[in-house]
KOLKE-329947 format. One record per residue: residue number from 1; residue in three letters; x, y, z of N, C-alpha, C, O in turn. Coordinates in Angstrom, 2 decimals, decimal comma. Example, Ala and Ser with C-alpha at 12.3 -4.5 7.8 and 13.67 -1.06 7.14 Angstrom:
<rs>
+-----+---------+---------+---------+---------+---------+---------+---------+---------+---------+---------+---------+---------+---------+
! num ! residuo !     n_x !     n_y !     n_z !    ca_x !    ca_y !    ca_z !     c_x !     c_y !     c_z !     o_x !     o_y !     o_z !
+-----+---------+---------+---------+---------+---------+---------+---------+---------+---------+---------+---------+---------+---------+
!   1 !     ALA !   13,19 !   -5,69 !    7,80 !   12,30 !   -4,50 !    7,80 !   13,20 !   -3,30 !    7,80 !   14,24 !   -3,32 !    8,46 !
!   2 !     SER !   12,85 !   -2,25 !    7,08 !   13,67 !   -1,06 !    7,14 !   12,90 !    0,03 !    7,87 !   13,41 !    1,14 !    8,04 !
+-----+---------+---------+---------+---------+---------+---------+---------+---------+---------+---------+---------+---------+---------+
</rs>
This chain:
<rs>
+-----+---------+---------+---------+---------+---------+---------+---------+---------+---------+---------+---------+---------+---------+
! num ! residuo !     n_x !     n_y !     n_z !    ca_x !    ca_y !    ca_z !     c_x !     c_y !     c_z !     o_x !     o_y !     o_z !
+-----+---------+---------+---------+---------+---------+---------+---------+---------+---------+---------+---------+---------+---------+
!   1 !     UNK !  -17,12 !  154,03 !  107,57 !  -16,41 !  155,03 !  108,36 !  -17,24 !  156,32 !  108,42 !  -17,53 !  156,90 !  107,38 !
!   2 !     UNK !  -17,69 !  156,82 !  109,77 !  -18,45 !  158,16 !  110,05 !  -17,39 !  159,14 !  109,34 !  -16,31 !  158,89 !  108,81 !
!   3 !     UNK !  -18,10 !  160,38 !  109,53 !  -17,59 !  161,67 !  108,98 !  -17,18 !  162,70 !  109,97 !  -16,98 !  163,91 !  109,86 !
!   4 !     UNK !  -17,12 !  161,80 !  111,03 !  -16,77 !  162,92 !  112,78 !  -17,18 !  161,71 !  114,11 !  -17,27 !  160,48 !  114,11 !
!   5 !     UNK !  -17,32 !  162,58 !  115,00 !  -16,52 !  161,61 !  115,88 !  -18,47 !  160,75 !  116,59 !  -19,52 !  160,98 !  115,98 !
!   6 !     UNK !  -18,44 !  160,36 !  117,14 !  -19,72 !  159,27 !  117,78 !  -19,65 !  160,08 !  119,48 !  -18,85 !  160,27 !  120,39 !
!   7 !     UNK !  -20,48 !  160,24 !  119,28 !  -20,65 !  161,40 !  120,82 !  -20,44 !  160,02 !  121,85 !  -19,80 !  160,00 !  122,91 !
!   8 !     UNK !  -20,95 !  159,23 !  121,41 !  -21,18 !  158,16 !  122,71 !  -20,14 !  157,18 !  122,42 !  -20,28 !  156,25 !  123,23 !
!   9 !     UNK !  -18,68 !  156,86 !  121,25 !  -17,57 !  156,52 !  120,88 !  -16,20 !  157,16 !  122,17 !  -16,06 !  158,14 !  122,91 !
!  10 !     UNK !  -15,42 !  155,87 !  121,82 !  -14,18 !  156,29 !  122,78 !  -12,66 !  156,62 !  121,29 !  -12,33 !  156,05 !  120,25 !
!  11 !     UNK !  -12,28 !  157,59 !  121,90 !  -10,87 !  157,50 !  120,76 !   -9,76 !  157,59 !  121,22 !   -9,59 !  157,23 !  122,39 !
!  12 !     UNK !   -8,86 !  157,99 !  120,59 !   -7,22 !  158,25 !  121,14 !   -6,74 !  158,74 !  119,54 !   -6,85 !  158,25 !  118,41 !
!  13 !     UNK !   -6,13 !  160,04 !  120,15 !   -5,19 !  160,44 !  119,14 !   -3,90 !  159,79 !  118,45 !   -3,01 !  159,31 !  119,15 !
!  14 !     UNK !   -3,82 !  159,79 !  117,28 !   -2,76 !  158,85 !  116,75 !   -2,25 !  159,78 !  115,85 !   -2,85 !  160,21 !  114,87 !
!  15 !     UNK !   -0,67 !  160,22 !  116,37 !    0,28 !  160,97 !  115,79 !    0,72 !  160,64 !  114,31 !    1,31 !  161,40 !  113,55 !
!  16 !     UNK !    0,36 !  159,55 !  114,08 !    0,84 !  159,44 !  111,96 !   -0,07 !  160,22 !  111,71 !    0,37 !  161,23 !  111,16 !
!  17 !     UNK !   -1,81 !  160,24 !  111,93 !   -2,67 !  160,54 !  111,36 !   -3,05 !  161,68 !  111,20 !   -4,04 !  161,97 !  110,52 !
!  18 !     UNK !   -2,19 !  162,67 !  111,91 !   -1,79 !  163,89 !  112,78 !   -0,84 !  164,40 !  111,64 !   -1,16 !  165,25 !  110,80 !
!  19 !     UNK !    0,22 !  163,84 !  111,73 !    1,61 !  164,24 !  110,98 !    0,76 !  164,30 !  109,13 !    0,64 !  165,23 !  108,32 !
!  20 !     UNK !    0,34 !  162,91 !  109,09 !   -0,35 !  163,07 !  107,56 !   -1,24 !  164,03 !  106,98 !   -1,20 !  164,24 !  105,77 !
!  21 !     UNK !   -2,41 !  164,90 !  108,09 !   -3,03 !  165,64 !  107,69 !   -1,76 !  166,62 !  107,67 !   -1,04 !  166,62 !  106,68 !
!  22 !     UNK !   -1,49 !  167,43 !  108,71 !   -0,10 !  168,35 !  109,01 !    0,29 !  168,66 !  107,45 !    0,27 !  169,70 !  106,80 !
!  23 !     UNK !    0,72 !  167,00 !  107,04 !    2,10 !  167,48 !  105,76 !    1,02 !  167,42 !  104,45 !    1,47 !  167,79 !  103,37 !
!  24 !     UNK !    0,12 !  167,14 !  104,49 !   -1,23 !  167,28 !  103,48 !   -1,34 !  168,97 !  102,83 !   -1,31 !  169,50 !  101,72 !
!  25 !     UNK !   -1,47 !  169,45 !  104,42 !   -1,93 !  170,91 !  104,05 !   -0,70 !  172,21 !  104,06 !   -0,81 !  173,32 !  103,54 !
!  26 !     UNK !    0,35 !  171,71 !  104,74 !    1,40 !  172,80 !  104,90 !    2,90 !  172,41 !  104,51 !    3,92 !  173,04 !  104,79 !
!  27 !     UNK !    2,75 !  170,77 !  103,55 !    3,77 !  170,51 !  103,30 !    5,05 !  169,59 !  104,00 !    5,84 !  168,76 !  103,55 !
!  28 !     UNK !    4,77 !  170,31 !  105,59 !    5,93 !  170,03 !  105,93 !    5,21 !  169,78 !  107,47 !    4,06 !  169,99 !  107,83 !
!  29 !     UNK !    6,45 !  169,20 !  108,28 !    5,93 !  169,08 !  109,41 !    7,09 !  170,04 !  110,22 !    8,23 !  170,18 !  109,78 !
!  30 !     UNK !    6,53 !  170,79 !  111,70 !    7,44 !  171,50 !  112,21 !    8,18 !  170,84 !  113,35 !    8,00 !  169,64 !  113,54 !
!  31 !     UNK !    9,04 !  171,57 !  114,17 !    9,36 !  170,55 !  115,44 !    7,83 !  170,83 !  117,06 !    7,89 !  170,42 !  118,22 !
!  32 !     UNK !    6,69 !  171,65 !  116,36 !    5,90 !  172,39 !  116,90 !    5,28 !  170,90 !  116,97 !    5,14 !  170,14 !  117,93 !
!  33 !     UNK !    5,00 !  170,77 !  115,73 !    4,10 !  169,42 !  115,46 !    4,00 !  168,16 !  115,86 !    3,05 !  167,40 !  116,06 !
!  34 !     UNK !    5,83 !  168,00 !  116,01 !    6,55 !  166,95 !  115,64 !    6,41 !  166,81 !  117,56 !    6,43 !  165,66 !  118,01 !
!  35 !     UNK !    6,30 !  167,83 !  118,44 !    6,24 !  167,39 !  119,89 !    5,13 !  167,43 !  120,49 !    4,95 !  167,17 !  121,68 !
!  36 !     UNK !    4,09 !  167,87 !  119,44 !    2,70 !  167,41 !  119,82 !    2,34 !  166,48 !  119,54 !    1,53 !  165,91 !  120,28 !
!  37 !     UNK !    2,76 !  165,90 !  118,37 !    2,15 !  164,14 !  118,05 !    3,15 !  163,21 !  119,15 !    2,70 !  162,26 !  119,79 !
!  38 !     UNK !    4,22 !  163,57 !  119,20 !    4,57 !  162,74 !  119,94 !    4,27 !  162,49 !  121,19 !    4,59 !  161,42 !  121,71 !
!  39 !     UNK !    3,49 !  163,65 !  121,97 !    3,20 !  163,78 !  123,53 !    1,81 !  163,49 !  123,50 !    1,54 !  163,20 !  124,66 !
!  40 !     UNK !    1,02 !  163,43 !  122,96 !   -0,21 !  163,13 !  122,99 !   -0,85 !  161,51 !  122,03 !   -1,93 !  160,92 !  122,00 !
!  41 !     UNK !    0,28 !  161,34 !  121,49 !   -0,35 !  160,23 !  120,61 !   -0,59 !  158,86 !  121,82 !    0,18 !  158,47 !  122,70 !
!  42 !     UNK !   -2,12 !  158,30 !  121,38 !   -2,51 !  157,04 !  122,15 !   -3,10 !  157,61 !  123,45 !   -3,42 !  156,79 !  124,32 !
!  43 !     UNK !   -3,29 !  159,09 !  123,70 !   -3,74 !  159,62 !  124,32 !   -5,35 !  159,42 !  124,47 !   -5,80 !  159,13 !  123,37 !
!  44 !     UNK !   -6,16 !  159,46 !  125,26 !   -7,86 !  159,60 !  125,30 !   -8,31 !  160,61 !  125,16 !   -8,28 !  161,57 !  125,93 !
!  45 !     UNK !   -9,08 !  160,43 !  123,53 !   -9,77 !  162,02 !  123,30 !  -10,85 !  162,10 !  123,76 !  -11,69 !  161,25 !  123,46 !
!  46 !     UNK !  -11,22 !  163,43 !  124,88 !  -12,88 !  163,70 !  125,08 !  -13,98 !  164,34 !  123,82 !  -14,13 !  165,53 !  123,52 !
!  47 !     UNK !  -14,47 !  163,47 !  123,38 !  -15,19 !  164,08 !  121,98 !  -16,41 !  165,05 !  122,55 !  -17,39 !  164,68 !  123,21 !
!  48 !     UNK !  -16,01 !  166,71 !  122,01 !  -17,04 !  167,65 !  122,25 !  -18,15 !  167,40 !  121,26 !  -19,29 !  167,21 !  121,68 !
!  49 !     UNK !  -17,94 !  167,40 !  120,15 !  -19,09 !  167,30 !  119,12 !  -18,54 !  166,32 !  117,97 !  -17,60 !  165,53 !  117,88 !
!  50 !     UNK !  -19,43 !  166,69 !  117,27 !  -18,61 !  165,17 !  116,03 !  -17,37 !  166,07 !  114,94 !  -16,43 !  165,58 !  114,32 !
!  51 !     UNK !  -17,69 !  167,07 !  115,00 !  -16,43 !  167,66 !  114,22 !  -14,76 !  167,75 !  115,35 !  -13,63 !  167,86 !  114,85 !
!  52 !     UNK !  -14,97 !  167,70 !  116,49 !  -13,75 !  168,44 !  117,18 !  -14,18 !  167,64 !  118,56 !  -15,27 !  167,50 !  119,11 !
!  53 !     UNK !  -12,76 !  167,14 !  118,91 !  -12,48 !  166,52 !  120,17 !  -11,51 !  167,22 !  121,38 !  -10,70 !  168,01 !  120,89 !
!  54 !     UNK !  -11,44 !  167,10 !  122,72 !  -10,27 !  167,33 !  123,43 !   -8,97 !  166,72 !  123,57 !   -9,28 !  165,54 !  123,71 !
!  55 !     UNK !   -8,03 !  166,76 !  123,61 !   -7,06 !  165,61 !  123,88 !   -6,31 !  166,75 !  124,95 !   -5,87 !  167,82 !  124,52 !
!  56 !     UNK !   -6,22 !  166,34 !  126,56 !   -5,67 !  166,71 !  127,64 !   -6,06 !  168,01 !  128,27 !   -5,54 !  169,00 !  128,77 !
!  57 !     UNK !   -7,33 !  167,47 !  127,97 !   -8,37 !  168,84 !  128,39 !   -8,16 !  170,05 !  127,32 !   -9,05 !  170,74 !  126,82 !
!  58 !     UNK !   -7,18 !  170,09 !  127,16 !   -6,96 !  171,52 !  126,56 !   -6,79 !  171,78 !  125,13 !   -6,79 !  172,94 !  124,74 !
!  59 !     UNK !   -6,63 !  170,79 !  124,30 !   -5,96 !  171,12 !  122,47 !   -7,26 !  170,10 !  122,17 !   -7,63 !  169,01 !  122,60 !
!  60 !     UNK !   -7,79 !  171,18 !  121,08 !   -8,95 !  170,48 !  119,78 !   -8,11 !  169,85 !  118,98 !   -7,09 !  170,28 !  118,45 !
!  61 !     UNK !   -8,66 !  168,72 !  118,92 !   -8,22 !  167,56 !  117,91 !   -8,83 !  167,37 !  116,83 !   -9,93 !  167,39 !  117,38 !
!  62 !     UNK !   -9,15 !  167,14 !  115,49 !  -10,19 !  166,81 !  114,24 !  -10,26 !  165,34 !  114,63 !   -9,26 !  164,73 !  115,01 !
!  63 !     UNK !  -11,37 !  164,83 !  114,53 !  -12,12 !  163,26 !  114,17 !  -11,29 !  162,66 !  112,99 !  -11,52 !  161,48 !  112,73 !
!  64 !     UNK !  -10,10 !  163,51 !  112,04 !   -9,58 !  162,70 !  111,13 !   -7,80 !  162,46 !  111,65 !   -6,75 !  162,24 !  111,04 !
!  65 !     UNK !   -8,13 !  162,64 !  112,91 !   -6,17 !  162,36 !  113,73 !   -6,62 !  161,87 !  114,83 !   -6,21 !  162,18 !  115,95 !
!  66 !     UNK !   -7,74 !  160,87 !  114,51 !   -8,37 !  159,85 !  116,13 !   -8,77 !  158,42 !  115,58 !   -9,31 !  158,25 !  114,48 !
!  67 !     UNK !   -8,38 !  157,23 !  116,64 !   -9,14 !  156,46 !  116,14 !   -9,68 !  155,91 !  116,92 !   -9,27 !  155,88 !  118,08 !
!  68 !     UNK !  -10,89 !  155,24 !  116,47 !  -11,98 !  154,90 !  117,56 !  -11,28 !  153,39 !  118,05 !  -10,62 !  152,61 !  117,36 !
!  69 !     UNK !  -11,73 !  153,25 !  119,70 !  -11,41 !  152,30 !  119,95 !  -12,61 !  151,83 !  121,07 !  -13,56 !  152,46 !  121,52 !
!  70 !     UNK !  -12,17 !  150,55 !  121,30 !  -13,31 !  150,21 !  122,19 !  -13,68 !  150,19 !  123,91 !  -14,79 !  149,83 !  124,29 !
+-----+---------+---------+---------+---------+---------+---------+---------+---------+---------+---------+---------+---------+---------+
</rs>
């Protein structure tokens, strides 16, 4: 498993992986959170660099709430 995302890799955001970092670092999840994983999950992330992706043009995603697909 890389450490960020494959410039030339396809992904999609996946809302557990999302929610798990979320409640990792702040405990808890909000209803902020809770309607962003849900509206974007399985979504196609555009990967800018290997640390940070797009998901719907507009919201940075981390390489650790994506998974690569083919």
């Amino acid at each position: 498993m890389s450490l960020g995302f494959d410039k030339d890799g396809k992904y999609i955001f996946v809302k557990d992986k999302y929610f798990e970092a979320v409640k990792k670092s702040q405990g808890k999840i909000t209803s902020v959170e809770k309607s962003f994983g849900a509206k974007y999950d399985g979504k196609r992330v555009k990967v800018v660099n290997e640390n940070s992706g797009l998901v719907d043009g507009q919201y940075y995603v981390n390489y650790s709430w994506c998974e690569k697909v083919d």
